[in-house]
C-alpha positions in Angstrom: -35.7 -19.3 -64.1 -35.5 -16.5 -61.4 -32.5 -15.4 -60.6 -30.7 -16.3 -56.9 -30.4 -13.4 -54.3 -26.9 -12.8 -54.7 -26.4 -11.8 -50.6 -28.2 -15.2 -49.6 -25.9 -17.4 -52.0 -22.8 -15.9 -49.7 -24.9 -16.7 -46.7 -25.7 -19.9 -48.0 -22.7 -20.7 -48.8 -20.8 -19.8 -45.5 -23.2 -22.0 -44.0 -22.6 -25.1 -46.3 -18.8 -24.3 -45.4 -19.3 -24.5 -41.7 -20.7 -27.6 -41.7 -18.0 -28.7 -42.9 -15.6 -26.8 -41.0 -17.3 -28.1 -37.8 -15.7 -31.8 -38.3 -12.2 -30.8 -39.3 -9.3 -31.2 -37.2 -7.6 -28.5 -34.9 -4.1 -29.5 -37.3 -6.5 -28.9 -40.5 -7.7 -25.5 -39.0 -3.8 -24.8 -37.8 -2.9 -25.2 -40.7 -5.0 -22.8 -42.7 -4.5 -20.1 -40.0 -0.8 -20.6 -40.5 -1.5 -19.9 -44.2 -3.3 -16.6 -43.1 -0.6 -15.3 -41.4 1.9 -15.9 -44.1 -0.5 -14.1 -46.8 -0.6 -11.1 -44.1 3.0 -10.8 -44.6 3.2 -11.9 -47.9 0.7 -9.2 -48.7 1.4 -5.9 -47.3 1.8 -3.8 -49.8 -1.2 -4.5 -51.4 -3.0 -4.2 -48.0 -1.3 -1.0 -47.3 -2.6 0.3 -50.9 -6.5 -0.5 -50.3 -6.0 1.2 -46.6 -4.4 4.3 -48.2 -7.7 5.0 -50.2 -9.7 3.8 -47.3 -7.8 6.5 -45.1 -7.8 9.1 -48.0 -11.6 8.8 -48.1 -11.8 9.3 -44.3 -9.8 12.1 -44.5 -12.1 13.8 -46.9 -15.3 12.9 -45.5 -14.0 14.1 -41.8 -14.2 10.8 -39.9 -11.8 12.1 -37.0 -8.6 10.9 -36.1 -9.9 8.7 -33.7 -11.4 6.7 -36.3 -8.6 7.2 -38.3 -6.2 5.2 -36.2 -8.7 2.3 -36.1 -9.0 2.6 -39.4 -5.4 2.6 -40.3 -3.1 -0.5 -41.4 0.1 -0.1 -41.9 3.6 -2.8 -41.8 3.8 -2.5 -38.5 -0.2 -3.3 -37.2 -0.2 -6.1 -39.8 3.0 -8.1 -38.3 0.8 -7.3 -35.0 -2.1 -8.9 -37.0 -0.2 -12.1 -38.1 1.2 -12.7 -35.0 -2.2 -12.7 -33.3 -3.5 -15.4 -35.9 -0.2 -17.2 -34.8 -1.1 -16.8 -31.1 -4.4 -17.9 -32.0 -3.0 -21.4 -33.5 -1.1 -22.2 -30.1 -4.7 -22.2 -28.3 -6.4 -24.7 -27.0 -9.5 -25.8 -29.5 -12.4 -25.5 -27.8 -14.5 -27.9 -30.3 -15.1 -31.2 -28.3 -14.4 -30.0 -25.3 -16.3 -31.8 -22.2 -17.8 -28.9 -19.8 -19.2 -31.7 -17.5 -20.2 -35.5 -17.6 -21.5 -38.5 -15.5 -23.0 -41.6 -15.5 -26.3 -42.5 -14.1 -27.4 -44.7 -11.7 -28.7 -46.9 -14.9 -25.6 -46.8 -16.5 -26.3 -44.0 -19.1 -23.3 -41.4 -19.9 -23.9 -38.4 -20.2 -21.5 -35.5 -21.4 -21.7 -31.8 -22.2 -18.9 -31.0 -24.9 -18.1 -27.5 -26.9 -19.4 -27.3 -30.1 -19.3 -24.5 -33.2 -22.1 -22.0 -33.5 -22.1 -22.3 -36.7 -22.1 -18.7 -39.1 -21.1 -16.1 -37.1 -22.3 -12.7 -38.1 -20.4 -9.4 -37.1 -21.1 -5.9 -37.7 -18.1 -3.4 -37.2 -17.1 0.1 -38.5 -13.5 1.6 -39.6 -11.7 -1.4 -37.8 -10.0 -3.4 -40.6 -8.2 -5.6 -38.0 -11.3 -6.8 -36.6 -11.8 -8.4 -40.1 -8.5 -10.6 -39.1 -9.0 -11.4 -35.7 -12.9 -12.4 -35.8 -12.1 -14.8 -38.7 -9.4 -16.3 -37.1 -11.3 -17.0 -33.9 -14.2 -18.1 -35.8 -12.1 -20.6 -38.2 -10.3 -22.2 -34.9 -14.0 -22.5 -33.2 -15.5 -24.4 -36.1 -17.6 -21.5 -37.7 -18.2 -19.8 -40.5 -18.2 -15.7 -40.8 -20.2 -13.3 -42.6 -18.6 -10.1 -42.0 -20.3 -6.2 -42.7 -17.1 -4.2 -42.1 -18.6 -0.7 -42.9 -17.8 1.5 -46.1 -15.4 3.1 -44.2 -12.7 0.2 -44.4 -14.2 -1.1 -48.0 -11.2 -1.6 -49.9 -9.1 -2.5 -47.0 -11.1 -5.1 -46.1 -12.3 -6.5 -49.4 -8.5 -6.7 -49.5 -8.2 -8.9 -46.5 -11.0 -11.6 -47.3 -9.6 -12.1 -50.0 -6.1 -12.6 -48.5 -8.3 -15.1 -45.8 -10.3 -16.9 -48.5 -6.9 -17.6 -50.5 -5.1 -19.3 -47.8 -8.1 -21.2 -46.2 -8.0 -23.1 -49.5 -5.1 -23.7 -50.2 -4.8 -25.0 -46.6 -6.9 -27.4 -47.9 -10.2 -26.0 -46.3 -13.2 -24.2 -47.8 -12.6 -20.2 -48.4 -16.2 -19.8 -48.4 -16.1 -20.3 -45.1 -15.3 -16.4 -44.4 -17.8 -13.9 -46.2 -17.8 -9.9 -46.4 -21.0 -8.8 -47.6 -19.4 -4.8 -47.6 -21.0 -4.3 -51.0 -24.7 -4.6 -50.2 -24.0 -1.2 -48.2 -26.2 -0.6 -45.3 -29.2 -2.6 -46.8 -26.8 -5.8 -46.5 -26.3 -4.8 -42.3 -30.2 -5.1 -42.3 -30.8 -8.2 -43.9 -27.4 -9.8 -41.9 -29.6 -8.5 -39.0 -33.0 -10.4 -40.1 -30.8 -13.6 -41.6 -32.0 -16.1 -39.0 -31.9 -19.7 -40.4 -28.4 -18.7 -41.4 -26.9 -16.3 -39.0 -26.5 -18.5 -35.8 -25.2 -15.3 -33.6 -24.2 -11.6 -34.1 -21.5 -9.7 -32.7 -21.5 -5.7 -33.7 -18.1 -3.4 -32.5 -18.4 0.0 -32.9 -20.0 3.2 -31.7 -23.0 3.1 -29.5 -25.3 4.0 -31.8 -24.3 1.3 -33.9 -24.3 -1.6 -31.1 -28.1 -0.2 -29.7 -29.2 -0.3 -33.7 -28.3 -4.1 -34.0 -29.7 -5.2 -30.5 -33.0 -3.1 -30.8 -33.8 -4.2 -34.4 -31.5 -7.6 -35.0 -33.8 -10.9 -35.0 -30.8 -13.0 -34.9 -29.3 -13.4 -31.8 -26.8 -10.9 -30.7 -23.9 -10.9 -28.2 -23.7 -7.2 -27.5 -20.5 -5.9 -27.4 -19.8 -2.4 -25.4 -19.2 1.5 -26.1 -16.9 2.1 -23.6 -17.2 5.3 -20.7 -14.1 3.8 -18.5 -13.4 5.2 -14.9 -10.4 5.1 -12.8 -11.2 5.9 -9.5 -8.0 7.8 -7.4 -8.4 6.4 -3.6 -7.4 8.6 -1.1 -4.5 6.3 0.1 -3.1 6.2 -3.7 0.4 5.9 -4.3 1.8 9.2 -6.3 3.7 7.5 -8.8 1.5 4.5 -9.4 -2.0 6.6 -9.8 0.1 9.2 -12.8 1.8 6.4 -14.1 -1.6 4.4 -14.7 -4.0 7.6 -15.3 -1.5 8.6 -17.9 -1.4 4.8 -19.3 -5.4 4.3 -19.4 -5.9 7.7 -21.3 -3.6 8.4 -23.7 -1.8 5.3 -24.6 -4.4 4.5 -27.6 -7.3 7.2 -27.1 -9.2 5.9 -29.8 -10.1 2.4 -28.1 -13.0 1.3 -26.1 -11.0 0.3 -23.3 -9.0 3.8 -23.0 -10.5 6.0 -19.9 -12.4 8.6 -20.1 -13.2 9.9 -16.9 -11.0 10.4 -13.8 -12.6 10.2 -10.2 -10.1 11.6 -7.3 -11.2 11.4 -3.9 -11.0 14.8 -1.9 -8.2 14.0 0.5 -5.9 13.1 -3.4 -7.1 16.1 -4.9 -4.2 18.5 -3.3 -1.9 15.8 -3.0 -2.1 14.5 -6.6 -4.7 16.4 -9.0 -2.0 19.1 -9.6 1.1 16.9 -11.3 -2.1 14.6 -12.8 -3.6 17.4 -14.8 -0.4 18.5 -15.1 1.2 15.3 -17.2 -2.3 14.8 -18.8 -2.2 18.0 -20.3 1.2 17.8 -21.4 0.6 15.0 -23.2 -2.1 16.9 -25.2 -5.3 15.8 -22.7 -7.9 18.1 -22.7 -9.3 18.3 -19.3 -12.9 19.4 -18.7 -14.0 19.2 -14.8 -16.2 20.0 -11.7 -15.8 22.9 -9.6 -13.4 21.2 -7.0 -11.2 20.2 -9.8 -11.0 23.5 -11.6 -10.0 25.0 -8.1 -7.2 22.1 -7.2 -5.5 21.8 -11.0 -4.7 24.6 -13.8 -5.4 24.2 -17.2 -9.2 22.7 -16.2 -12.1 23.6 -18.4 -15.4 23.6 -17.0 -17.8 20.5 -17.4 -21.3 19.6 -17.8 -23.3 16.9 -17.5 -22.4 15.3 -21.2 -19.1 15.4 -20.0 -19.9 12.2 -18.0 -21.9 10.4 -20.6 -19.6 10.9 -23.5 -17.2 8.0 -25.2 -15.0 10.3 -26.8 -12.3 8.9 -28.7 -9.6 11.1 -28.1 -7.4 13.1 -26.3 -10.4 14.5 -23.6 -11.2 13.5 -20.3 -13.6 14.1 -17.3 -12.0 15.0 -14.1 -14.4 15.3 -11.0 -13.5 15.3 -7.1 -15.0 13.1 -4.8 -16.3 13.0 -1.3 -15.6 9.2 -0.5 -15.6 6.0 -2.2 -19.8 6.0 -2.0 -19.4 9.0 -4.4 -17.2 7.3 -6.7 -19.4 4.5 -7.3 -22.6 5.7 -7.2 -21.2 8.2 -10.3 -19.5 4.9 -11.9 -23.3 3.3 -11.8 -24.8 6.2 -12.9 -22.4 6.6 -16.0 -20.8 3.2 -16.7 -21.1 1.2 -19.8 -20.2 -1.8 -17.6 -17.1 -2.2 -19.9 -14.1 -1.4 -17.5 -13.4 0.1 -14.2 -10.2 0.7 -12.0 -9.2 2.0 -8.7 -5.6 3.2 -7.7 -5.9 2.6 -4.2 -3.4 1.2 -1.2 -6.3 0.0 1.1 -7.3 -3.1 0.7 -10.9 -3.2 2.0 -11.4 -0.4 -0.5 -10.1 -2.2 -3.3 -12.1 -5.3 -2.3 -15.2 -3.3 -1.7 -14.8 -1.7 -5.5 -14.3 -4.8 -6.9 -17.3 -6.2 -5.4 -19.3 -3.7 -6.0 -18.7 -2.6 -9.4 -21.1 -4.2 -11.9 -18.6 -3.6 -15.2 -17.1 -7.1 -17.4 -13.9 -6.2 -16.2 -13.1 -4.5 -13.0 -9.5 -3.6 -11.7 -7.2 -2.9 -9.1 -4.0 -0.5 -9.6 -3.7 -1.6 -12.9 -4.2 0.4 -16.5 -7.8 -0.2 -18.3 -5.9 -0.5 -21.6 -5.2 -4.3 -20.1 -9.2 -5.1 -21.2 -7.7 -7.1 -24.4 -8.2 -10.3 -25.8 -4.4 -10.2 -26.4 -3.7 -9.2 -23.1 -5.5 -11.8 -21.3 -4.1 -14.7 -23.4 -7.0 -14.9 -25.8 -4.7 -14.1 -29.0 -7.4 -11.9 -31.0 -10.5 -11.3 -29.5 -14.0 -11.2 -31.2 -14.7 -8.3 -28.8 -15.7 -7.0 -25.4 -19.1 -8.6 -24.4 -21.1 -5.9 -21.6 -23.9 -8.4 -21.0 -24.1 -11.1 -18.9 -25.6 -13.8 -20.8 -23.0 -16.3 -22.0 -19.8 -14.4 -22.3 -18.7 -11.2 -20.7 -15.7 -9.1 -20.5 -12.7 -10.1 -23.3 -14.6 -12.8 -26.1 -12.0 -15.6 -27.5 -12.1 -19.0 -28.6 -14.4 -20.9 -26.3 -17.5 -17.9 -26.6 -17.4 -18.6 -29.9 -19.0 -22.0 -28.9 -22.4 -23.1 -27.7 -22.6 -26.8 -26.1 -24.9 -30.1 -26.7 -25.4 -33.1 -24.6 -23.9 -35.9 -25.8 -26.0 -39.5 -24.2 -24.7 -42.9 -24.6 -26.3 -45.7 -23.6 -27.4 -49.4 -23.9 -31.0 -50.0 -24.3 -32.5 -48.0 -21.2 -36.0 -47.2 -21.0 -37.7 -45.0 -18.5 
């Protein structure tokens, strides 16, 4: 008798669960995520534990301390966590849902309602709370997950599934629902990538590398999530307060994350007005500040930049800074550059701020606001799977309802055509 694959019998049986999951009721699926977030807190210590040796191990093998904040789980990030799986439970389900309807002329109905994907794959690196918030989602939504959290985060989040699996059934739902398949390594990522027939879609987060890997070489379906080079654009009419307070904001309030900013644009007649106190409270907050010639000559503490300066993602405490001939400039450097993740303008003119965001092809485009609001959290979503860049299906912040697909539903009484 030959021996079953061992990584297809946890696909398999995700899938089996999702079926089931798919008829449930939103107080049944409640339910189990209120049982998640009581395990969160019930089990902090031994979360905190696995992350320690996660972190250790990161230490040692040089990951960065960018990474290492993703990485890192501590009391306070996983009261964030169960709070979010309790924001998630006051959402709307989107499962049944009826996008659009009507009745023909011959009396047939006709509706168009939400409905589950089915298994959900995602493939993510050093982000242990992504293990938390894309099963959430994906339980409220109907579907199963299969998740490939990366070596990096092994112990913390072998931790966590197990944490999920346990309350999903004793909430009276199927655990199997939620799968890690951490332990086939890298080869595991491949096959997740190749698993059509029981991976319905797949969502990677991480580094660019990793997100061009899975949509050049997936066969499943893939939602492509986005590496984030984020502008903020200083207008020439910009208010002094409001363009430091949200420069400062966007760059260092959480460096490490894909919505944090990474390049500053200042139009010329800002530059001696504002570039001096900007560069000023960047650097003393620990910014390193590489820029053009203009800004070198209109800020001290400026190191010189090249062209990677622009195309980098860095993850830390580094930032472009270049000056600006007119708004033109400024987005014809955004297109250039962008990831189409996030963009914002500091500006008092109004046809400026119109024009930019009209014209700026990015998921999320702002207006005197901080780029760290690009959050699933933030816009009301509870967790969020991620931050799509394409334009197919979902874009910008993904929650509950892009975690469904749709079906006609027809009803009618013996028509023919």
């Amino acid at each position: 008798m030959t021996q079953a694959d061992p990584f297809l019998v946890k696909l398999d049986r995700a899938r089996t669960a999702s079926k089931r999951l798919a008829t449930v009721t939103t107080t049944q699926k409640n339910a189990a995520l209120e049982a998640i977030a009581v395990e969160l807190e019930n089990g902090v210590d031994e979360v905190v534990e696995a992350n320690a040796k996660d972190l250790q191990r990161g230490a040692e093998n040089g990951i960065g301390e960018g990474l290492l904040d993703r990485l890192r789980l501590d009391a306070e990030r996983l009261r964030g966590l169960a709070a979010a799986v309790r924001d998630v439970i006051a959402l709307p389900d989107p499962v049944g849902q009826v996008v659009r309807g009507s009745t023909l002329g011959n009396g047939i109905a006709i509706s168009q309602v939400r409905v589950p994907f089915g298994v959900v794959g995602a493939i993510y690196e050093a982000r242990p709370n992504v293990t938390v918030d894309i099963a959430a989602l994906a339980l409220k939504s109907g579907n199963g997950a299969v998740l490939r959290g990366g070596s990096a985060a092994e112990h913390s989040n072998r931790v966590l599934v197990s944490l999920i699996q346990r309350a999903v059934t004793r909430a009276g739902l199927d655990g199997e629902a939620v799968q890690t398949i951490d332990e086939f390594g890298r080869e595991g990522a491949a096959r997740l990538m190749r698993a059509r027939g029981y991976i319905d879609v797949l969502i990677p987060r991480g580094s660019a590398g990793l997100i061009s890997t899975v949509v050049n070489e997936s066969t499943v379906p893939v939602i492509e999530t986005g590496s984030g080079i984020v502008h903020v654009y200083v207008d020439g009419s910009a208010d002094e307060e409001m363009a430091v307070s949200v420069v400062k904001n966007a760059k260092t309030h959480r460096p490490s994350v894909c919505n944090a900013a990474e390049t500053l644009l200042v139009h010329r007649d800002a530059a001696e007005r504002l570039l001096p106190r900007l560069a000023n409270e960047l650097i003393g907050a620990g910014v390193e500040l590489s820029g053009d010639d203009a800004a070198r000559a209109a800020a001290d503490g400026v190191l010189a930049a090249d062209d990677e300066t622009w195309a980098t993602e860095h993850h830390a405490l580094e930032m472009g800074v270049k000056v600006v001939e007119s708004l033109d400039e400024a987005l014809a450097h955004i297109e250039r550059y962008s990831t189409r993740h996030t963009e914002a303008i500091v500006t008092q003119d109004y046809a400026n701020a119109e024009r930019f965001l009209a014209e700026v092809d990015s998921a999320v485009v702002m207006v005197n606001a901080s780029t760290r609001f690009t959050d699933g959290g933030e816009f009301g979503f509870g967790a969020e799977v991620g931050i799509s860049t394409q334009k197919l299906h979902a874009r910008g912040p993904m929650g509950l309802p892009e975690l469904t697909s749709t079906k006609w539903l027809v009803r009618g009484a013996g028509q023919i055509r």
